[in-house]
N, C-alpha and C positions, 0 to 999 in steps of 0.2 A: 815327289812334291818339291817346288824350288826354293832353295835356304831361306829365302825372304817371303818366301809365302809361311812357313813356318810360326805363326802367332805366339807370340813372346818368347823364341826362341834366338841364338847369336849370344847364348852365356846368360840367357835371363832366367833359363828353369832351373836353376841351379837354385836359386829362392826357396824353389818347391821342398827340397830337401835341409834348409840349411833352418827353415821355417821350424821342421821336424825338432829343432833343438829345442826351440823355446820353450821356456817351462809357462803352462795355462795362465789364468787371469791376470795380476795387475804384472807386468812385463817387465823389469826397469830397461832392459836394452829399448823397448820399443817406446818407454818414455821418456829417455834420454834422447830415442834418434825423432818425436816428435816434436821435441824442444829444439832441435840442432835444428831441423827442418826451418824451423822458421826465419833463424838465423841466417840460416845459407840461401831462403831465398832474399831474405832482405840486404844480402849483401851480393847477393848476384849483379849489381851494377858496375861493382869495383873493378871485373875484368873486363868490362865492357870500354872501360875508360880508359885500358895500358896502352902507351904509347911503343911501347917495345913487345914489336911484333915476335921476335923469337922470344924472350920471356914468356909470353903469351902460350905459343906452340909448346916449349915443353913444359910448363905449369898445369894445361889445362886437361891435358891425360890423366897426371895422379890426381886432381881435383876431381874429375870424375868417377874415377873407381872410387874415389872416396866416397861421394853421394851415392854410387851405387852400391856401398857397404854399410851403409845407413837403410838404405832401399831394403836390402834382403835383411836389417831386421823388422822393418816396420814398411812392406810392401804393399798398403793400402794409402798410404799417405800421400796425399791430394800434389804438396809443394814439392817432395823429393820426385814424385814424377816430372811434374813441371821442369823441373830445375833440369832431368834427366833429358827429357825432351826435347828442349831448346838447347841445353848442352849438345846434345850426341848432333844435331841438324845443323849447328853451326861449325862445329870443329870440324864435321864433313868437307862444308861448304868453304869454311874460309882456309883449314889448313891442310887436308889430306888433300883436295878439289887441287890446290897452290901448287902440290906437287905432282900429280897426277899431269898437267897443266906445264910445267917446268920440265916435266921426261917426254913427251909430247911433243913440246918446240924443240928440244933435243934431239929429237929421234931414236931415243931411248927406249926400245920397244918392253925391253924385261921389267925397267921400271916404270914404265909407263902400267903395264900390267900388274906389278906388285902394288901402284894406287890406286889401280883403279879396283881391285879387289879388295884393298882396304875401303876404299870408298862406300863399296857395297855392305859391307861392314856395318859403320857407322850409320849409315842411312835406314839400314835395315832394324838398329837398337832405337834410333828415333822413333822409327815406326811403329815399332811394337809400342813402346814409353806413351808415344799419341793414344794407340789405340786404347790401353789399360784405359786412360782418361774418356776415350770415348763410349767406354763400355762392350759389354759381351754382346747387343748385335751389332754392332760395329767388327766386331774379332771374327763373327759368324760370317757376316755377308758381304763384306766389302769385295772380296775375290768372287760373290756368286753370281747368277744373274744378270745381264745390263738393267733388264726391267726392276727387280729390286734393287740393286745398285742403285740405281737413279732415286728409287722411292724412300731409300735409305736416307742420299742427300738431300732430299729434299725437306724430309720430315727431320733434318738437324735443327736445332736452337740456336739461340745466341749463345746461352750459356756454354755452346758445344765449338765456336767459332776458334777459337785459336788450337785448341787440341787439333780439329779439324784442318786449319790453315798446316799444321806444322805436320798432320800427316799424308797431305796433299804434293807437299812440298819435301816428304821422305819419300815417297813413292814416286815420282817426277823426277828424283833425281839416281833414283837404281832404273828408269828407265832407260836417263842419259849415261847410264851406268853400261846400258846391257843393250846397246841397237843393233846388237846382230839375232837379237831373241825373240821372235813373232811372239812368243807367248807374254811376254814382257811388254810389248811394245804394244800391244792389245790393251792394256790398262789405260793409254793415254786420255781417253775419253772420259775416264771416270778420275781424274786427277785438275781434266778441264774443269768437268760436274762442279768440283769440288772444292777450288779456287772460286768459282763463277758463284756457288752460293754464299761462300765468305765474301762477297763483295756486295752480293744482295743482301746480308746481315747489316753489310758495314755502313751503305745507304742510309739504312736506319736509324744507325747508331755507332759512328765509325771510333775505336779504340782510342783511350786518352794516352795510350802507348805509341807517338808517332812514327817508331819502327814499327811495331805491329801490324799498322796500319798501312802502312805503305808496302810492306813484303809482300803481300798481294798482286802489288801491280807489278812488284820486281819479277815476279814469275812467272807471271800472267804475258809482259815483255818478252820473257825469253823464252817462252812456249811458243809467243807467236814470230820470235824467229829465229828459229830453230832451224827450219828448212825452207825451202822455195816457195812461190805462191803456187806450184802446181801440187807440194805435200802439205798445204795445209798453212802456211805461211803468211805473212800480211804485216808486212813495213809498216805503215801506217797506223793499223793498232797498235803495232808493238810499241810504238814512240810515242801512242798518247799512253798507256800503261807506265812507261817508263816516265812520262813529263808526272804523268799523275804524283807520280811518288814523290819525285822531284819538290810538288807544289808544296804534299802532305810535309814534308820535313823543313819546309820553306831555302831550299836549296844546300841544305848544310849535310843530308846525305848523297858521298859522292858516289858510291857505289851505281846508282840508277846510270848518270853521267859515263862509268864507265863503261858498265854493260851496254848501252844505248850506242856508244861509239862503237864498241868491238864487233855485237854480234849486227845490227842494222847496219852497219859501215859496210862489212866485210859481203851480209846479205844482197845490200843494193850494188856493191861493190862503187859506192860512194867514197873516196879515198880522203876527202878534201871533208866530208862530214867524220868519219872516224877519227881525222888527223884533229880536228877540231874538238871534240868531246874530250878527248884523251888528254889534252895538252889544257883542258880546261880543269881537267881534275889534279893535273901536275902545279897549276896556279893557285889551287887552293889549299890553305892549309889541312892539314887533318885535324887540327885544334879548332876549329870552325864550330865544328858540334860535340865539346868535351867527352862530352855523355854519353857518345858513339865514337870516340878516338879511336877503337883499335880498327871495327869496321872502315871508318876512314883510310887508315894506314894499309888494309888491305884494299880496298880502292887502287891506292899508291902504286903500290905493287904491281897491280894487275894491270894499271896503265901503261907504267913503264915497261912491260912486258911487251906489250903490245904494240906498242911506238918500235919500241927494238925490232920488232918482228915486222913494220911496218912494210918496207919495200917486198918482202918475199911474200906477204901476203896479197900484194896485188903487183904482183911481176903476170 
């Protein structure tokens, strides 16, 4: 079976055993980590707002083992999932993804493969962390079936939409993890599913969270271009996904901005659009949308990456 198909596995069963210790009825470790709990999710915005992108990177590791030592005492608790959740999916995304990313334009091949195994890693704890929230048939069926697969997605809730969103968006990204794995790359369809019903939720009643809301389209965008239009590909969607979000955050997240330039740019091998989006996110501050400074800052990042990388990418 593949590490990541392994259901709350990547250092999570370790619980199972540590659980073992607790002594019966009223807990104090598990009422002290459901009082922290709430704490830490309520101040989950403060990392959200650093401006110092490496502060950020090495803080946000021991932060999380920490909620993960909370978790294993009190492993049904709604918020340290959560917190686990969106932790383990973006430290992926923004810092391990950064490096992966950096050995890569390097030509760095050993490190490029020491991130990208870490990558798998981190995506694969998000996944599990989603699915606990999603429940036991979610842990049962998501790998089984297309036909229940689909019936799975389809019969999710609202109540189920962001658990959902963020394990759409953990499995989406060990695909882009693992593209030399047919058995891997087999799942794409049911990550589309998946994405596509959070959007039909979101219709309804789209998140007072305007990142939440828009990470959808952000992925939805670089689903759709990922590859050519003869693998499934389509410019044109990807850039209303991408504007979508854009509108959602009222232009202050740049992140959309720069994915739109990099991966459509390079797709349509549009050079003059790339050079454009890129240099659009370099003109904006990351202070733009306080509330999302560090996301901005990795924006930054990844544009001037990309600018730098400019001429060889369309030589």
């Amino acid at each position: 079976m593949k590490p990541w198909k392994r259901i709350l596995e990547g250092g999570l069963l370790t619980a199972t055993a540590a659980m073992g210790l607790l002594v019966g009825g009223c807990d104090l470790g598990q009422f002290t980590a459901g009082t922290t709990a709430k704490v830490l999710k309520r101040a989950q915005p403060s990392l959200k707002m650093e401006a110092d992108y490496e502060m950020a990177a090495r803080a946000i590791p021991a932060s999380l083992k920490t909620v993960e030592g909370f978790w294993v005492v009190d492993p049904e608790n709604p918020n340290l999932i959560a917190v686990l959740t969106e932790g383990y999916c973006q430290y992926g995304t923004a810092f391990v993804e950064d490096e992966w990313e950096i050995a890569k334009f390097a030509k760095n091949l050993e490190a490029a493969e020491y991130q990208n195994s870490r990558a798998n890693k981190m995506f694969t704890r998000c996944l599990n962390y989603a699915l606990k929230s999603l429940g036991s048939r979610w842990q049962n069926e998501i790998f089984g079936e297309p036909e229940k697969v689909a019936k799975l997605i389809a019969e999710t809730g609202g109540d189920k939409r962001t658990p959902m969103m963020w394990a759409a968006l953990a499995l989406g990204s060990i695909i882009n993890h693992n593209l030399d794995d047919i058995e891997v790359i087999a799942h794409l369809t049911t990550v589309k599913a998946m994405f596509a019903r959070v959007l039909e939720l979101d219709a309804k009643r789209l998140p007072s969270d305007k990142t939440l809301a828009a990470l959808p389209h952000v992925a939805m965008g670089m689903l759709l271009s990922a590859g050519s239009a003869q693998f499934g590909g389509d410019a044109v969607k990807a850039g209303e996904h991408f504007q979508k979000a854009i509108d959602i955050t009222e232009g202050k997240y740049l992140l959309p901005y720069a994915m739109w330039g990099y991966r459509v740019g390079r797709m349509t091998r549009d050079q003059a659009f790339f050079h454009e989006k890129l240099v659009k996110v370099l003109e904006t501050a990351p202070s733009i949308w306080p509330e999302q400074r560090l996301a901005n800052e990795v924006a930054h990042r990844r544009a001037r990456r990309y600018l730098a990388q400019e001429k060889e990418l369309f030589r």
